[in-house]
N, C-alpha and C positions, 0 to 999 in steps of 0.2 A: 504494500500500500504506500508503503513510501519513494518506490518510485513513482508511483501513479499520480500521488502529490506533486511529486517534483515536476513531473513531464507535461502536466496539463495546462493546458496555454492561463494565463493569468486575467481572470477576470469570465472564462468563457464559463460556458453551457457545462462543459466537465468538471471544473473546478467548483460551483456551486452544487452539480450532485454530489460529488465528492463530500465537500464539506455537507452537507445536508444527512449523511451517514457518520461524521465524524467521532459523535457521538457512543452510536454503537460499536464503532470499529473499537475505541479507547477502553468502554466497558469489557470488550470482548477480551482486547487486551490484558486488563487487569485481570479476568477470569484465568487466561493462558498462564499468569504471575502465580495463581494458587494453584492451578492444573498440578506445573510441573512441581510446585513447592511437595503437593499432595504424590508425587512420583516416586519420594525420599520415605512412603511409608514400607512397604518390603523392605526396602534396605536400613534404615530404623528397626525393624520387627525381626529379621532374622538376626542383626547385630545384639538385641539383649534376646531374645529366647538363647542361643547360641552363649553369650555371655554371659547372663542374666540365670533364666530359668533353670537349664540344663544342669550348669555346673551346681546348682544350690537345690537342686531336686523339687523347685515350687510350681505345686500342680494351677495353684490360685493367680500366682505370678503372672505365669503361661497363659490364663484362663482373661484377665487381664488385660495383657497384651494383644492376644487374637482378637477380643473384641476391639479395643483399641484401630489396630488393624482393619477388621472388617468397617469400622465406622470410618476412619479416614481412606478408605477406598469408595465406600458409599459417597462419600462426599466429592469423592474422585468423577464419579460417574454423573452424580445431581450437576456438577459443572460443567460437566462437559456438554453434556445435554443440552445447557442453557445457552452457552457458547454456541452451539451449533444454533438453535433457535435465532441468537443473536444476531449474526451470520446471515440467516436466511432472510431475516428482515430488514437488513441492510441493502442485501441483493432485490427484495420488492422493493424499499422507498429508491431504490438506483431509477428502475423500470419506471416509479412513479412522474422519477424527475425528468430522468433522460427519453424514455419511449418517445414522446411527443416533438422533442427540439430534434434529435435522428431523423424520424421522419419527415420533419420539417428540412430540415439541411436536406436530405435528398428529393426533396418535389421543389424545395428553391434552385439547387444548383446545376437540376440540369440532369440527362440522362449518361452522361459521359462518364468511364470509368467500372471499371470491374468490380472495384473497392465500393463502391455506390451502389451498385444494384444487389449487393449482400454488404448491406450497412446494418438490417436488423440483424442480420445472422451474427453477424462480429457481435452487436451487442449484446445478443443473449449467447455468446461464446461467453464475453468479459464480465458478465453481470451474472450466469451461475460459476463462474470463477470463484465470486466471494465466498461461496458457501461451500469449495470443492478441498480436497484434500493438501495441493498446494499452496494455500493460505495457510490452513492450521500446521502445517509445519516450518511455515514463515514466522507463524505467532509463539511456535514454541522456542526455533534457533535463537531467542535472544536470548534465552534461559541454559545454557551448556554452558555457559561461566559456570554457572548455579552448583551444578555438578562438577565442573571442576576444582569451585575451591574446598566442597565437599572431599572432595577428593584428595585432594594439601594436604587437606586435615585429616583424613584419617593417617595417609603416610607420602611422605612429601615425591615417594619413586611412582606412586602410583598416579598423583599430579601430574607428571613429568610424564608419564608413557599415558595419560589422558590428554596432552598438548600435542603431544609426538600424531597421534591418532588421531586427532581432529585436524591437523595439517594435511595428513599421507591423504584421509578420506576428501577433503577439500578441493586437494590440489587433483584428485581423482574425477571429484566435478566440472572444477572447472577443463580437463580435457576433453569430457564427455559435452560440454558446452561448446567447446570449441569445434568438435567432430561434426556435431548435430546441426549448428546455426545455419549453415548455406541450404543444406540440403532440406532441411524444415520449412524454410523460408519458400523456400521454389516449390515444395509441395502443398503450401501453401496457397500459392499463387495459381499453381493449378487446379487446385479443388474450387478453388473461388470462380477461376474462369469456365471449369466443367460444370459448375450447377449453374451457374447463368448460361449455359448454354441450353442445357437440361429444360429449365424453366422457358426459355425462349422456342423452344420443341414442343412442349407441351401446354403455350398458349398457340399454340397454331395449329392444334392435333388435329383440324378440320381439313387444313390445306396436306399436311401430312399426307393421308392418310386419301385424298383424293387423287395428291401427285402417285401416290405410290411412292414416297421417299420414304416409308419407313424403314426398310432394311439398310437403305444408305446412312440411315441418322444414328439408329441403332448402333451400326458400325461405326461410323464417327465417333462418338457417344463413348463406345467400350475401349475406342482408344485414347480416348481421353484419360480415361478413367483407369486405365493400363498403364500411360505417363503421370499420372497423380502417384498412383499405388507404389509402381517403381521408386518415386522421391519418397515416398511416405515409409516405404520398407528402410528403403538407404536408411535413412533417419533412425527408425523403429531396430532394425540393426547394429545400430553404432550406441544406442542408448541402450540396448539391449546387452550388449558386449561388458557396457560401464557398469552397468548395474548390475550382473551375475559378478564381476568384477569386484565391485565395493562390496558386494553381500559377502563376498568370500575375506576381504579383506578383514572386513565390521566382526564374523564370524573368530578370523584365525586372531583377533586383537582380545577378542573379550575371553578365548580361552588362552590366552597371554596374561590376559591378567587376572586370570584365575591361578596361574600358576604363581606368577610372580606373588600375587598376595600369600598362597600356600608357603611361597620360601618367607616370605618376611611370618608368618606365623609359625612356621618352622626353626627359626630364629630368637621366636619372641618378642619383634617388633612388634607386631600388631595381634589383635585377638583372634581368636578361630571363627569369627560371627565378621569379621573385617572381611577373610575370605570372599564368601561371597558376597558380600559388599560391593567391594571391587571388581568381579566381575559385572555384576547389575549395573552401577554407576559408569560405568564406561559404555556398556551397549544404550543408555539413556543417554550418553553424551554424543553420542554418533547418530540417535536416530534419525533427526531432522535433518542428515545431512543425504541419510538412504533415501528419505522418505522427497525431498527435494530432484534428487536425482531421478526416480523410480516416475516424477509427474512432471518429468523435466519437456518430454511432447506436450504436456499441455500448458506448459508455464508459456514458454516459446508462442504456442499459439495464440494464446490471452495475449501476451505482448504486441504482435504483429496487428491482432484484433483491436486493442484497447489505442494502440498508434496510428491505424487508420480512420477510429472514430475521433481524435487529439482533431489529422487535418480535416477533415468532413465536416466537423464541429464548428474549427478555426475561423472565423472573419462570417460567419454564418447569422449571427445574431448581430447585426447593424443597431445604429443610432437611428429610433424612430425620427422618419423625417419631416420637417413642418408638414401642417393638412393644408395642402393648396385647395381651394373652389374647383368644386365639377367643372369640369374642362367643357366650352361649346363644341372642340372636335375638328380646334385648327391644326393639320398634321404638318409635319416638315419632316422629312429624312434627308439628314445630311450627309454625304460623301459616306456611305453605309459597305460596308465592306465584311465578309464571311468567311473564313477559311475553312476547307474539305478537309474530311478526316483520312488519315494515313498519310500526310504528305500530298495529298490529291491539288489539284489549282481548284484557288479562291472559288467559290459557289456564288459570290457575291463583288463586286469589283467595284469601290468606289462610287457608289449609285444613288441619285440622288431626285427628289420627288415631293410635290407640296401638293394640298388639298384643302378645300374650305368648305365647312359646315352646308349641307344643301349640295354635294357632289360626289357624284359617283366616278371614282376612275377603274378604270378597267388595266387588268394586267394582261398581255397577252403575248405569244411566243412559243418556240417548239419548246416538246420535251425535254427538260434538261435544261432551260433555260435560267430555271434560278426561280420564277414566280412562288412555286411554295417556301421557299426559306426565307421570301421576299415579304411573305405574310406571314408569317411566323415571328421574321423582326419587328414589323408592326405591330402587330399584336402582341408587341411584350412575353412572346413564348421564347424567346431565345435573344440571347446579347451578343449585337455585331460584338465584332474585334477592333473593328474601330468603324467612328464613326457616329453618329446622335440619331437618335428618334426623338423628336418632341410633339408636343400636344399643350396645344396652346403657348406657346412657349419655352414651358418648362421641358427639360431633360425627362425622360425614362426614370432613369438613377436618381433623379430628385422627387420620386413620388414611393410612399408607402407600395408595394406592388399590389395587396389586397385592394386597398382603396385604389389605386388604378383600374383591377380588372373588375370593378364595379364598373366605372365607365367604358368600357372594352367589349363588345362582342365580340367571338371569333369562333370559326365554322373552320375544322381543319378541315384536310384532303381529305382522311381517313374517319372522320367525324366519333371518332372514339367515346362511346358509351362505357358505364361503370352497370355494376352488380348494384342494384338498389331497384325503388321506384322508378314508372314514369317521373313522376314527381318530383322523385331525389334528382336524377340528371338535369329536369328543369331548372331546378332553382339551386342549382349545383353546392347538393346537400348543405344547404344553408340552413335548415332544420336542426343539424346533428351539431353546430354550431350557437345552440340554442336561442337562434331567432324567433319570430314571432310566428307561430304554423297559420294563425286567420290570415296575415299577412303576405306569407307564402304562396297559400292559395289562390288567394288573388292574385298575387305578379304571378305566378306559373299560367295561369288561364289567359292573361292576358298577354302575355309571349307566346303562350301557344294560338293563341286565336291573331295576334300580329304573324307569326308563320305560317297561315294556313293549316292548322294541323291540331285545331281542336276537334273539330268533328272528327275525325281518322282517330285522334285517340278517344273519344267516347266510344266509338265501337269495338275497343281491345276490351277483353277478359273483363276487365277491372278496372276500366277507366287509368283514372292521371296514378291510381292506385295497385296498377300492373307491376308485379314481379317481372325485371327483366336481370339476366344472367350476364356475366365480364363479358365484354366488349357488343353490350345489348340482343346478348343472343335469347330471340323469341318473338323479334321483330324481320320485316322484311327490309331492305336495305334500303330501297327509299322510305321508310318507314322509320328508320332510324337516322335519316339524312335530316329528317323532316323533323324530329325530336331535338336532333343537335342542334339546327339552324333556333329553334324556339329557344332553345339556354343560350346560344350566343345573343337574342333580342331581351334575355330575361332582363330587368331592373331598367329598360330602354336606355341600351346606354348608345355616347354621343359619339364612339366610333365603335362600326363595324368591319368587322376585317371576314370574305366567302372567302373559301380556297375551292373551286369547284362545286359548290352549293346546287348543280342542278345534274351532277353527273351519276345519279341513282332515282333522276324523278321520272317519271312520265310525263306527259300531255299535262296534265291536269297539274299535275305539284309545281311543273315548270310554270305555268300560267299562274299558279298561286303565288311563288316566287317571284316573279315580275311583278303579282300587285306588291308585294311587301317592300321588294325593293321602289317603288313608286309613293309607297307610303312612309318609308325611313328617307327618302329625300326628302319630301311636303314638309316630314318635322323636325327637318334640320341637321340630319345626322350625316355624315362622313362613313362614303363606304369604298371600303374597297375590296374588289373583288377580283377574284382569277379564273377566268373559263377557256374554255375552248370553243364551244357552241355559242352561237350566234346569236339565238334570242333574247339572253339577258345581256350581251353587253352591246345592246341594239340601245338601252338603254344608258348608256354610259355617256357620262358628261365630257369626261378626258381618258384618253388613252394612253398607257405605258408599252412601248414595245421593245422587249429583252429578248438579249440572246447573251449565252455564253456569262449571264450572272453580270449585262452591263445594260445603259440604259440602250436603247437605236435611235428613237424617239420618245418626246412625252410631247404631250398636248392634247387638241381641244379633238373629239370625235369627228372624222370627216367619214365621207362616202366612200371614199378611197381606203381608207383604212379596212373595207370591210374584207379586202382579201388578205389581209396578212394577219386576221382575227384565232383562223380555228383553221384546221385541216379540212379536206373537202364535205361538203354536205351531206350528209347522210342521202338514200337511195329511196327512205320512205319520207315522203313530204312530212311536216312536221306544220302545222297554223303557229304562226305565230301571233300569240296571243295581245290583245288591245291591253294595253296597261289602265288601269283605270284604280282611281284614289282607295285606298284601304281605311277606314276609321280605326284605331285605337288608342291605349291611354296617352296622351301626353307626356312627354320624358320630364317635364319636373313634375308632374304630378305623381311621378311613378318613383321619381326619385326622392322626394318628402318623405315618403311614405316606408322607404326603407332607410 
């Protein structure tokens, strides 16, 4: 624990669970002070029976002492128990404290990173740590002084091969530390990146299993988990080696100093109840050193665990920043810039783009062009590398990001539903957040009925009250296009950012679509949107045309522009539908009100 004190950044999220257990840890401690005090009772009990009773024939003496004995081991046992206890509830208030800011640092900072996507798991690696085996022999190592001046004092040779023997065992750990570190580390690394893959296989078991990739993943999969095991053996091996090693060592020391006490009692130096004394007092003085070694895989572990939640954690929890006023939805992108992952070229190349409240620009461009990461940086889902997004003037980075994405709608490509309600995704679980549910109600209805897509969902199962499954399975896909579009309008906020918003509708959703988007101009909202087909950006005030993650053009919608909109027409005529004005709530009236 006191590395874990030392290493935790100063002032963060770690540092206050930490102390928030500090408590417990110090009691636990003190118990550990009587544990092993209470360890000296055998050795106490055979030194006068042996001394004591034996030589003086007292049956009452003897009678005495056992019980004596029996209650300070009784007592041995009530503490330890408690300790344990202790222990365990130090690792709950951890989970108390920490569960929530984890989770937080990873849905703030972004999907990137292997360490990230098993940030719970490290945590409840490092958080049943507290209550595992190698703590309690962390809380007892401070106590082998204890034993050894014990040990002085019975006879000064027996001190002296009690120092000898916590060195030889010691310096035995630390090569075993030394053997182990790289290779633990890296099997480490693999385990982490195997179950994220694992997990990443088995949210897609649908496509899986339709491509017929299961036997390729499978196999992937086993060899993954064949380069894990390999590191993990290496590892499990070398600690293995140490540890049959120091058993033998601990073993051939404590029948040394059985002996050796045997001659100093053969001598007359010491009493014949010192005997075994001596040998007991030495194997207590080496336990915590076995007992350290023998948990040394999962010491290592905790460590690598408890060091990736330090940076995860680190610069995670910012300085609330002033409340700026609901933005009207003036946009600016400055010189916006993205970089690809792997070394890949820029997604994004210094691009740059403005929009005023009451305009719809349209993004448009081949495949590959940049348009979704182009809305994703607007929409506050991702931070250029360089470069500004502003709204209203203010910076991105100068706005609380919750209270931002109040005012934010955003409709990705993939339109990504959760496990809950219709209703939860609408009002994106702002309920379990314990807001106002009369309140709720109403903004959900009224974002689903500004997306066309209240009637659609009174005829599910259960209304706005429909059980839907991770990634909205038990809807149809425009059905669930049609659900996300309604939570990007929920709380009317003053920019909306489509990414494809009509590429799962039909006839009908497409038309309902075009009124909404007809009705988030009239009041005043900033949209922007990315399509390919032609009917909604038929409607577009200005036009962005990218390639290559750069701007070609911006400006004002011409006629001309309609061929470098979308790939060629479809072969089944499609009407394109008359936009005509949509009614619903008012955006400050919607925003009072939350």
């Amino acid at each position: 624990m006191f590395y874990f004190w030392r290493h935790a950044p100063d002032g963060g999220a770690m540092t206050a669970a930490l102390a928030s257990c500090r408590r417990l840890f110090l009691v636990a401690a003190m118990f550990s002070a009587l544990i092993n005090l209470l360890y000296l009772t055998p050795t106490i009990y055979m030194m006068q029976v042996y001394d004591r009773a034996i030589p003086a024939g007292g049956h009452a003496t003897l009678a005495l002492l056992t019980v004596a004995a029996i209650a300070g081991l009784a007592a041995l046992s009530l503490l330890d128990w408690v300790r344990s206890r202790l222990l365990v509830r130090a690792s709950a208030r951890l989970d108390h404290a920490l569960a929530a800011p984890v989770m937080d640092a990873v849905l703030r900072r972004g999907r990137k990173g292997v360490e990230r996507a098993n940030a719970l798991r490290d945590f409840d690696t490092f958080r049943q740590s507290l209550a595992g085996p190698a703590l309690l022999a962390a809380l007892d190592a401070p106590w082998t002084p204890v034993f050894l001046i014990v040990g002085f004092l019975v006879h000064w040779t027996l001190g002296l091969m009690g120092v000898i023997s916590a060195v030889i065992l010691v310096g035995l750990a630390l090569l075993n530390q030394r053997a182990t570190r790289a290779p633990l580390e890296a099997a480490n690394r693999a385990a982490a990146a195997a179950y994220t893959d694992l997990d990443h296989s088995a949210r897609s078991v649908d496509a899986v299993r339709a491509l017929g990739m299961r036997r390729g993943l499978v196999a992937r999969q086993v060899a993954h988990r064949r380069q894990m095991l390999s590191l993990q053996n290496s590892a499990s091996f070398a600690t293995g080696r140490y540890l049959g090693l120091i058993k033998a060592v601990r073993l051939m020391l404590q029948s040394l100093a059985l002996g050796l006490g045997a001659w100093l009692a053969i001598d007359r130096q010491i009493s014949p109840g010192a005997v075994f004394a001596a040998s007991f007092l030495l194997a207590r003085m080496l336990a915590p050193v076995e007992q350290v070694v023998a948990a040394w895989n999962s010491i290592a572990l905790n460590r690598s665990a408890y060091l990736r939640l330090c940076e995860l954690l680190a610069g995670a929890a910012a300085n609330t920043p002033t409340a700026l006023p609901s933005p009207a939805g003036v946009l600016a992108v400055e010189a916006v810039a993205l970089a690809g992952d792997w070394g890949e070229r820029p997604i994004l190349q210094t691009l740059s783009f403005n929009a005023r409240p009451g305009e719809i620009v349209g993004l448009i461009g081949p495949s590959g062009a940049g348009k979704s990461s182009l809305a994703r940086v607007v929409a506050g889902a991702v931070r250029p590398d360089r470069g500004t997004v502003r709204i209203d003037g203010a910076a991105y980075d100068d706005w609380d990001a919750d209270r931002l994405a109040r005012n934010v709608g955003y409709l990705p490509q993939d339109y990504v539903l959760f496990a809950g309600t219709v209703k939860d995704n609408i009002t994106r679980f702002r309920s379990w957040a314990g807001e106002d549910a009369a309140m709720l109600d109403r903004m959900a209805i009224e974002a689903a009925t500004a997306a066309g897509a209240h009637a659609m969902i009174l005829r599910l199962a259960k209304g706005y009250d429909t059980p839907l499954g991770a990634g909205g399975s038990g809807l149809s896909a425009g059905q669930a296009q049609r659900i996300a579009l309604a939570r990007a309008l929920f709380g009317a906020p003053r920019l909306v950012v489509l990414d494809e918003p009509n590429a799962h509708l039909d006839a009908d959703g497409e038309a309902a679509l075009c009124r909404t988007l007809v009705a988030l101009r009239s009041q005043g909202c900033t949209v922007i949107l990315a399509a390919h087909r032609g009917a909604v950006l038929a409607l577009a005030d200005k036009l962005l045309v990218m390639d290559e993650g750069r701007a070609v053009r911006f400006g004002p919608a011409a006629p001309s522009a309609q061929e470098t909109r979308a790939p060629p027409p479809r072969t089944e005529p499609t009407p394109t539908p008359t936009p005509t004005p949509m009614s619903f709530a008012a955006p400050h009236t919607v925003r009072a009100t939350a």
